[in-house]
C-alpha positions as CSV (number, residue, x, y, z in Angstrom):
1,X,4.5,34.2,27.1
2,X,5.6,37.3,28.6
3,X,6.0,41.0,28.3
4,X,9.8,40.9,26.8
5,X,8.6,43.0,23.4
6,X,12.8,42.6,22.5
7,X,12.7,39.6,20.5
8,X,9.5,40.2,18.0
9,X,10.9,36.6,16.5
10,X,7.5,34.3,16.5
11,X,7.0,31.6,18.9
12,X,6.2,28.3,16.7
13,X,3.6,25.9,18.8
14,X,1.7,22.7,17.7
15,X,-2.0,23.6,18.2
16,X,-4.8,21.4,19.1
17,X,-8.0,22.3,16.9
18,X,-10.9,24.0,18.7
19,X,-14.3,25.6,18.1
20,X,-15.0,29.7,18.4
21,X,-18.5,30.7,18.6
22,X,-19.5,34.6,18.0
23,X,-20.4,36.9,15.5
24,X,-19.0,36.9,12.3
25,X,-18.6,38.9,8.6
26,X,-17.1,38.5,5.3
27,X,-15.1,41.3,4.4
28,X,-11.1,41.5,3.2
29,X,-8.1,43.6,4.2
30,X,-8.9,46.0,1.2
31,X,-12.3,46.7,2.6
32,X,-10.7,47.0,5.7
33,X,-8.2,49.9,4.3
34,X,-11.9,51.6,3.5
35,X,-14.4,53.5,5.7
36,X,-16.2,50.5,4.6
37,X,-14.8,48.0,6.5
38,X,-16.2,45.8,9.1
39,X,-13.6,44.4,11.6
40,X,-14.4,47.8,13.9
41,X,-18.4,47.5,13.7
42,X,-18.2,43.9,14.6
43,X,-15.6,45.1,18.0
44,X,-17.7,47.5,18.6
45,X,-21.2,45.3,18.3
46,X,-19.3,42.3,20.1
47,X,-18.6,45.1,23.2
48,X,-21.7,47.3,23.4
49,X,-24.4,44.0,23.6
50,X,-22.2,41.5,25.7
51,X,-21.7,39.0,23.7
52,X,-19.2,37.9,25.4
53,X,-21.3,37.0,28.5
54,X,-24.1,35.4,25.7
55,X,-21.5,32.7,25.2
56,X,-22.5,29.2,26.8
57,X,-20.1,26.8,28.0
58,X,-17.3,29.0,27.3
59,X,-13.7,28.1,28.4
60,X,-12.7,31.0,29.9
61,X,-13.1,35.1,29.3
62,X,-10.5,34.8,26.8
63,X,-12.0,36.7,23.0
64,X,-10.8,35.2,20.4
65,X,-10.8,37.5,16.9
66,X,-10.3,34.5,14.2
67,X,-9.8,35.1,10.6
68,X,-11.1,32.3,8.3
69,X,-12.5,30.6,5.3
70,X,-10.0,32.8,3.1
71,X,-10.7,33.0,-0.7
72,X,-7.2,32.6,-0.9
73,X,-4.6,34.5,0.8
74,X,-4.2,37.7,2.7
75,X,-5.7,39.7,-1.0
76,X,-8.6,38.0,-0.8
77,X,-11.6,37.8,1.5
78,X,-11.9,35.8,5.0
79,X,-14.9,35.4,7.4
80,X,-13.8,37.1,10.5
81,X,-15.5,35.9,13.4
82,X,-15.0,38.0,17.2
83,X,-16.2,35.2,19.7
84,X,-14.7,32.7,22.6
85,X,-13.6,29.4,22.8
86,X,-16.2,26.7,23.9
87,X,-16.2,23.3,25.0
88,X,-19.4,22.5,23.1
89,X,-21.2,24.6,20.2
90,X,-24.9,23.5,20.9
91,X,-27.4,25.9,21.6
92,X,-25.8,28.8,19.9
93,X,-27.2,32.3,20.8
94,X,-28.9,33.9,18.8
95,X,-27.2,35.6,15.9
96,X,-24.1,33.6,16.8
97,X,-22.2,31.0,14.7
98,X,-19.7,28.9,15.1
99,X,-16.4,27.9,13.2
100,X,-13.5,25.2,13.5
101,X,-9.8,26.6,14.3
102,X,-8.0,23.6,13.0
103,X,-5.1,21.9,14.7
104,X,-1.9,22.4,13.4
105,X,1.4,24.7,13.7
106,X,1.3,28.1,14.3
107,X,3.7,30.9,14.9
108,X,2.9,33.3,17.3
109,X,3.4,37.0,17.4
110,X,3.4,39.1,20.2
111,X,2.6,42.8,19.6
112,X,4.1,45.5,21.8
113,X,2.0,47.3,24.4
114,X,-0.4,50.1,23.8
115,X,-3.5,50.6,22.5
116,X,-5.2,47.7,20.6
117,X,-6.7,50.0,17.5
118,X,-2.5,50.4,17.0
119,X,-0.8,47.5,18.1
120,X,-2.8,44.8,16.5
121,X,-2.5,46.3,12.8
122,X,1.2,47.1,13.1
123,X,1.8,43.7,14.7
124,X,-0.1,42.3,11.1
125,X,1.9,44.8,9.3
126,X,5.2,42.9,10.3
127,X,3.7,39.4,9.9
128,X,2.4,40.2,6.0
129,X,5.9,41.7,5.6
130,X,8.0,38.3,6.3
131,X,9.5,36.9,3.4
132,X,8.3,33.0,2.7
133,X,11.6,31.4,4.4
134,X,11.2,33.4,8.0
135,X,9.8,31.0,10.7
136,X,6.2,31.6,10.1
137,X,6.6,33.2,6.3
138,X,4.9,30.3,4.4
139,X,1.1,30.7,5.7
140,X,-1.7,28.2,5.1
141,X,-4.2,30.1,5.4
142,X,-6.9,28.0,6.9
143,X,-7.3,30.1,10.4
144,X,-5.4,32.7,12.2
145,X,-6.7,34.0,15.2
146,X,-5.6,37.1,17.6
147,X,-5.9,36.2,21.4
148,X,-7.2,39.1,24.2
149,X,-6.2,37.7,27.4
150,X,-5.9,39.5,30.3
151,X,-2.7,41.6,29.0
152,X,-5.5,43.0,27.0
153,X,-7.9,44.3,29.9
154,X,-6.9,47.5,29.8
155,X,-7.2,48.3,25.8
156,X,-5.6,51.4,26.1
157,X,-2.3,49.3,27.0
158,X,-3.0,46.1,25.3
159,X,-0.7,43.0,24.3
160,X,-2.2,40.7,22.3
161,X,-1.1,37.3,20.7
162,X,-1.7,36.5,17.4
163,X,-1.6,32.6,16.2
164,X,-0.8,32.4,12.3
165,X,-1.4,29.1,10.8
166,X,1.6,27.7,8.7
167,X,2.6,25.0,6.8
């Protein structure tokens, strides 16, 4: 989608559905605000034991950070699951699970360039901060996911994608 950071307006797309397997927690944005929070173990558990490379019949090196299952909306808990998409979800490594990113419309941010531990939370930031009538404002909250292609190799000067699901 490009590296043009001057129109932060979202993308809207109709999705196909598809299936994520990795590792995945329950935790909420509160817990998140906490030294409590999980999002950072899980990256860093995902990244130090290659669990990337543990994924059969993966599509492609794309990681895929998915939030689901929320409680309710983005005050409540979600199951966050860091993992790849796959063409088939038999056999599951160990310790893996898997989870169903529904089709359906989604509006797509693009964060700005830098460092993932910043440009990922400040690209949420501005999403939680739409009012209900923007393009994208009225969630559904059944899955959102955050994409790490490869303009997210270098995580020192990422860009990643992040697919909201709306009604």
């Amino acid at each position: 989608m490009g590296d043009d950071y001057s129109n932060p307006a979202p993308i809207i797309l109709d999705e196909k559905g598809f299936t994520v397997v990795g590792v995945a927690c329950r935790t909420s944005n509160a817990r998140e605000m906490t030294s409590d929070g999980l999002i950072g173990k899980q990256w860093e558990r995902f990244q130090q034991e290659n669990m990337l490379g543990r994924i059969t019949k993966r599509l492609n090196d794309n990681v895929l950070a998915v939030y689901t299952d929320y409680a309710s909306d983005k005050d409540g808990e979600y199951t966050f699951l860091i993992g790849a998409k796959v063409s088939s979800a038999e056999q599951l490594p160990a310790g893996m699970v898997t989870k169903q990113v529904p089709a359906g419309r989604y509006a797509v941010f693009i964060s700005e360039r830098g460092a993932a531990a910043r440009v990922v939370p400040a690209t949420w930031m501005r999403i939680w901060r739409l009012p209900r009538s923007a393009p994208g404002g009225d969630r559904a909250y059944h899955a959102d996911y955050e994409l790490y292609d490869q303009r997210a190799a270098d995580p020192q000067n990422a860009q990643v994608e992040i697919h909201v699901g709306i009604k």
